[in-house]
C-alpha positions in Angstrom: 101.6 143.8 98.0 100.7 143.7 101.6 99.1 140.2 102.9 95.4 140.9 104.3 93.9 138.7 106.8 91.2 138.2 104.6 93.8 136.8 102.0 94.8 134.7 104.8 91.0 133.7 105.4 90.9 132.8 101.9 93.7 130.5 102.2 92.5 128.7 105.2 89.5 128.2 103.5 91.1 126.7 100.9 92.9 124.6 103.0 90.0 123.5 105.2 87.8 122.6 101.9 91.6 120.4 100.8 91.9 118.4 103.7 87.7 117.7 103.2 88.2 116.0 99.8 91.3 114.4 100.8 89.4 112.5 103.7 86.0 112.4 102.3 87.4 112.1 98.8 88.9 108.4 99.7 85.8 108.2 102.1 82.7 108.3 98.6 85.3 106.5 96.8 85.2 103.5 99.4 81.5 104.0 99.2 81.0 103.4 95.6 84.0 100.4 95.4 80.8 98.9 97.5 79.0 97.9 94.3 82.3 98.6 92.3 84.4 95.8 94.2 83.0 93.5 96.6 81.9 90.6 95.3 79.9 89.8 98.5 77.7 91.1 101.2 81.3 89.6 103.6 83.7 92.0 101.2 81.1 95.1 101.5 81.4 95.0 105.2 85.3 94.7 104.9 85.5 97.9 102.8 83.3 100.0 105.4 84.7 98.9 108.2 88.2 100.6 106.7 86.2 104.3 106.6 84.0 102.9 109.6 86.1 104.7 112.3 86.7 107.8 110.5 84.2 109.1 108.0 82.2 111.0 110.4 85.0 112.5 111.9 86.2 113.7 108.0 82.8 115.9 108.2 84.7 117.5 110.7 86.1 119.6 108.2 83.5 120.1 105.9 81.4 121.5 109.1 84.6 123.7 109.8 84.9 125.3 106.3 81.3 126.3 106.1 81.2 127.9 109.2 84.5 129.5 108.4 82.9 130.9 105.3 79.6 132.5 107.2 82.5 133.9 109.8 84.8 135.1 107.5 83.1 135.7 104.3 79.1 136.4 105.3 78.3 138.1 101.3 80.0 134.3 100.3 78.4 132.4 102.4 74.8 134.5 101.9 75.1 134.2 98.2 76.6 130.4 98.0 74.0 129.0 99.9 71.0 131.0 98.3 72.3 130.7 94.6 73.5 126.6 95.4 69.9 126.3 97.5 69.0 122.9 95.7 72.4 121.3 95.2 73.2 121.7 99.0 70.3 120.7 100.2 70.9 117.6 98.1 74.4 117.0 99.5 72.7 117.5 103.3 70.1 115.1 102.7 72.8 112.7 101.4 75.2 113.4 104.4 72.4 112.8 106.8 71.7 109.6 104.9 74.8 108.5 104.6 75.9 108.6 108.1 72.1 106.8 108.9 73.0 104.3 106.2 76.5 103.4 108.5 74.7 103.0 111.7 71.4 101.6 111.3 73.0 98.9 108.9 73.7 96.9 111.6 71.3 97.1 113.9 68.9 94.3 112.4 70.6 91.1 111.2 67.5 90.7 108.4 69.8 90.3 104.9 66.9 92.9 103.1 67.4 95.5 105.9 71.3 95.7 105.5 71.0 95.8 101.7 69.0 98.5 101.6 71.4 100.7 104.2 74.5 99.5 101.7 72.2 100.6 98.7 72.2 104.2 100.4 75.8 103.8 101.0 76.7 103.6 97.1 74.1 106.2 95.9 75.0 109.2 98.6 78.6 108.6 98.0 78.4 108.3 94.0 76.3 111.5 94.3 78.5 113.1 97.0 81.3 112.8 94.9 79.5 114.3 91.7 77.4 117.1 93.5 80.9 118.3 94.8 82.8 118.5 91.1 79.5 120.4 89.8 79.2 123.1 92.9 82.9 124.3 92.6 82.9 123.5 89.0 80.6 126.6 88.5 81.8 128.6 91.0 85.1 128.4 88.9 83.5 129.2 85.9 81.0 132.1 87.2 77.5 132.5 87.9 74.8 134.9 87.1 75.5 137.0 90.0 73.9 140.9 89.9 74.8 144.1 91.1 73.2 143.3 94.9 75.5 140.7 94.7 72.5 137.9 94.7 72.4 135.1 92.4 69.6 135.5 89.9 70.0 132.4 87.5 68.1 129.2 87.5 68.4 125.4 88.3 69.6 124.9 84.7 72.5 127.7 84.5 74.5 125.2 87.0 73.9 122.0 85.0 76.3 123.5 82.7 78.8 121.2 80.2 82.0 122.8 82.5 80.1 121.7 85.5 79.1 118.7 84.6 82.1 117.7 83.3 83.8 118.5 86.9 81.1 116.3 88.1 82.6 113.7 86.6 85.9 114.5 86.8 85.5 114.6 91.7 83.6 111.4 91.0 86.2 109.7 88.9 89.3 110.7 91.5 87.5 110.2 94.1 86.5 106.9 93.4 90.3 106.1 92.1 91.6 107.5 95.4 89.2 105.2 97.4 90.3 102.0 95.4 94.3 103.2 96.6 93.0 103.3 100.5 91.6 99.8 99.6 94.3 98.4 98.5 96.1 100.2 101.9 93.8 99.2 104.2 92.7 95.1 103.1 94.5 92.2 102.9 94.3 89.2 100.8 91.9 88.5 97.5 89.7 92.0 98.1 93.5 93.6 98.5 95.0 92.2 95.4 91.5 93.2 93.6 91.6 96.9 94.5 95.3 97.1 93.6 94.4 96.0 90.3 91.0 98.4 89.9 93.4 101.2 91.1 95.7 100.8 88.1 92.8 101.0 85.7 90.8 103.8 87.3 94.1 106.1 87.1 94.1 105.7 83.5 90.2 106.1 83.3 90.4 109.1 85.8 93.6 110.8 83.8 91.1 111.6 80.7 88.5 113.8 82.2 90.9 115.0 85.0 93.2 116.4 81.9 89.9 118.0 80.1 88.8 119.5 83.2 92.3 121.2 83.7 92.5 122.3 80.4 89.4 123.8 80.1 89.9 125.3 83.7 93.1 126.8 82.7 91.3 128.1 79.6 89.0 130.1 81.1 90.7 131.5 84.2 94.5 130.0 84.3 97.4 131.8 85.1 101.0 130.6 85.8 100.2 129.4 89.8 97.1 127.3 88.6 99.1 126.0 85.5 101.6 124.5 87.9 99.3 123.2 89.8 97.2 121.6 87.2 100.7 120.1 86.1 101.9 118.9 89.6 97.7 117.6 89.7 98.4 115.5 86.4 101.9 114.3 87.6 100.8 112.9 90.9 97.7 110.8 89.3 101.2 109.6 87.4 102.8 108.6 89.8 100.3 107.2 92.4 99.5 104.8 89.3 103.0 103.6 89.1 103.7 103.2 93.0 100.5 101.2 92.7 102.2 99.0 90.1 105.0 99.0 91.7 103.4 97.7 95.1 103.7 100.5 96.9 100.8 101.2 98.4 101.9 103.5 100.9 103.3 105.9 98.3 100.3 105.6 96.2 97.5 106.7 98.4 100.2 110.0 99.2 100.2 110.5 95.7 96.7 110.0 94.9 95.8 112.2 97.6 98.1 115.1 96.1 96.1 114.9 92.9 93.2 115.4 95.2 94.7 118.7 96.6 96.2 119.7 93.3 92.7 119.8 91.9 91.3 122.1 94.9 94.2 123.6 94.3 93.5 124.4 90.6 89.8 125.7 91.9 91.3 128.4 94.5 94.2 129.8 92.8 91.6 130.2 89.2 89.1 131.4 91.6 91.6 134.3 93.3 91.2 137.4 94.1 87.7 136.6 93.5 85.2 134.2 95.3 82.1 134.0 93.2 82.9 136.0 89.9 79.7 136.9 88.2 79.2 136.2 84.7 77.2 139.2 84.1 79.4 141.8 84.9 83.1 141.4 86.4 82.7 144.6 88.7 79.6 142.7 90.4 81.4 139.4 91.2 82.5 138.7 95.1 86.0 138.9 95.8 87.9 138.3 98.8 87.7 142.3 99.6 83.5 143.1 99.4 82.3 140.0 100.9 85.4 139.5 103.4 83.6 140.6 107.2 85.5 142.9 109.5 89.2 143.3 110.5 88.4 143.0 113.9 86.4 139.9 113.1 89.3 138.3 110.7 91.6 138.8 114.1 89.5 137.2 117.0 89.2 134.4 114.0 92.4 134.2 113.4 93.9 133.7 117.1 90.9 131.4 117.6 92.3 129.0 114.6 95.2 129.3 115.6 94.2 128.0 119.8 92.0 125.2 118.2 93.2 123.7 115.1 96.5 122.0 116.4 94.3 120.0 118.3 91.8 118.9 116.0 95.3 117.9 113.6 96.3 116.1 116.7 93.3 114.1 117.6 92.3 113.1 113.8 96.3 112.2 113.7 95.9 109.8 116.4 92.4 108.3 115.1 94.1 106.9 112.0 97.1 105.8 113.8 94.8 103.4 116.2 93.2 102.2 113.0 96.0 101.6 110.9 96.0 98.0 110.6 95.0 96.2 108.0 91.5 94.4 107.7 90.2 91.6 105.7 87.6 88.9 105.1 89.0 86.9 108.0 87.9 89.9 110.9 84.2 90.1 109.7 82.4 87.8 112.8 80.2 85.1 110.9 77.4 85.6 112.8 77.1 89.2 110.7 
């Protein structure tokens, strides 16, 4: 079968909304260790400053992605963003929070003020990291999409038990992938303490992470997303016993493959279609009736191809400047 450049779209899609959760996915985890792990206002401000340099430039790709989408894909995007009206506007309210919450934290020393900004921190991440699972947990599964290609269910069709259940299962990883970057990124007590949270959220994650595969694979598996789904399983495995092992480094690259295994697992279900409709399969979206132009696909496709190496390279060299380590001992006491 002949590759399509909006096949290729579809990929780079896919990829774009991979390396979002594998940034961000570490980034709400960190956010919800907040109340999770610190044991003090001190050990709060050590965990953000690890995502401090770098969480508003992992938006970077969730920004790219979306507008990829309305280039690439307009009847997706049009019918994503009408049917998921609610949800999304949640997640933008919380983005717009979140990234408030990190900057106006600091800019009164009054101990009230900067609880309240780390309060926002821990609720926008904790629902960032569940409004996520649920969104692509019933695009997966299907929506009540008609013959005009519109969504026409309600609120309630998305709060779903398969949705939900994906909710849970982006919160969970998330949140175990964050505690990894912890135990990566601090030193001392707060270090030892996420090494040892990471161990038991990898056996707390592995339960729902297995359902959700399962059921995944139940209702639209095939042999690529099966292997995925095992490869998904296998690196949650093996980023618990790196961690056990004390080896951090190898830990966070295997808990961020489970990350990508799982969006993974959501694109290769979700192909040939992008929004399959539960009502009647010849109405759902695929990548052919809601793909825009050839010509379109082209000039996008050079134009990726000018711009991304240098967005790999700058984002590259951000986390290579912050690499070190940070701990209780860098926080100034007059903070």
């Amino acid at each position: 079968m002949e590759l399509q450049l909006h096949d290729v779209w579809f990929v780079l899609i896919a990829v774009l909304w991979t390396g979002y959760f594998f940034l961000e996915g570490f980034d709400f985890g960190i956010g919800v260790l907040t109340r999770l792990l610190a044991r003090d206002r001190t050990e709060k401000r050590v965990l953000i400053n690890t995502i401090g340099p770098v969480w508003d430039g992992n938006e970077v790709w969730l920004v790219t992605a979306a507008g990829a989408t309305f280039a690439a894909f307009p009847e997706w995007y049009a019918t994503l963003f009408s049917g998921f009206y609610l949800p999304l506007l949640v997640v933008l309210l919380c983005l717009i929070l979140r990234g408030v919450a990190f900057e106006y934290r600091v800019k009164r020393s009054g101990e009230q003020w900067q609880r309240n900004w780390e309060s926002v921190i821990f609720w926008t991440s904790l629902l960032l990291a569940t409004l996520w699972g649920v969104i692509f947990g019933n695009i997966v599964r299907g929506l009540r999409i008609d013959r005009d290609l519109e969504y026409v269910g309600t609120l309630g069709d998305l709060l779903n038990p398969y949705a939900l259940l994906g909710g849970v299962t982006t919160l969970a990883l998330f949140t175990f992938h964050g505690s990894v970057f912890a135990a990566l990124k601090t030193e001392g007590e707060i270090r030892d303490r996420a090494r040892r949270m990471a161990l038991r959220l990898g056996a707390v994650t592995a339960v729902p992470l297995a359902c959700f595969l399962l059921w995944t694979l139940l209702l639209r598996g095939e042999a690529p997303s099966l292997v995925a789904a095992v490869l998904t399983l296998s690196a949650l495995a093996a980023a618990v016993l790196a961690g056990r092992a004390g080896r951090e480094g190898w830990s966070f690259v295997f808990s961020g493959l489970g990350v990508v295994g799982l969006v993974a697992v959501f694109f290769l279900a979700l192909f040939p279609d992008v929004m399959p409709s539960t009502l009647d399969e010849s109405w759902s979206l695929t990548v052919t009736n809601a793909s825009s132009s050839p010509y379109t696909l082209k000039i996008m496709t050079w134009c990726a191809l000018a711009a991304t190496p240098v967005v790999l390279l700058y984002q590259s060299w951000t986390y290579w400047v912050f690499r070190k380590r940070i701990g209780t001992r860098h926080i100034a006491v007059s903070h």
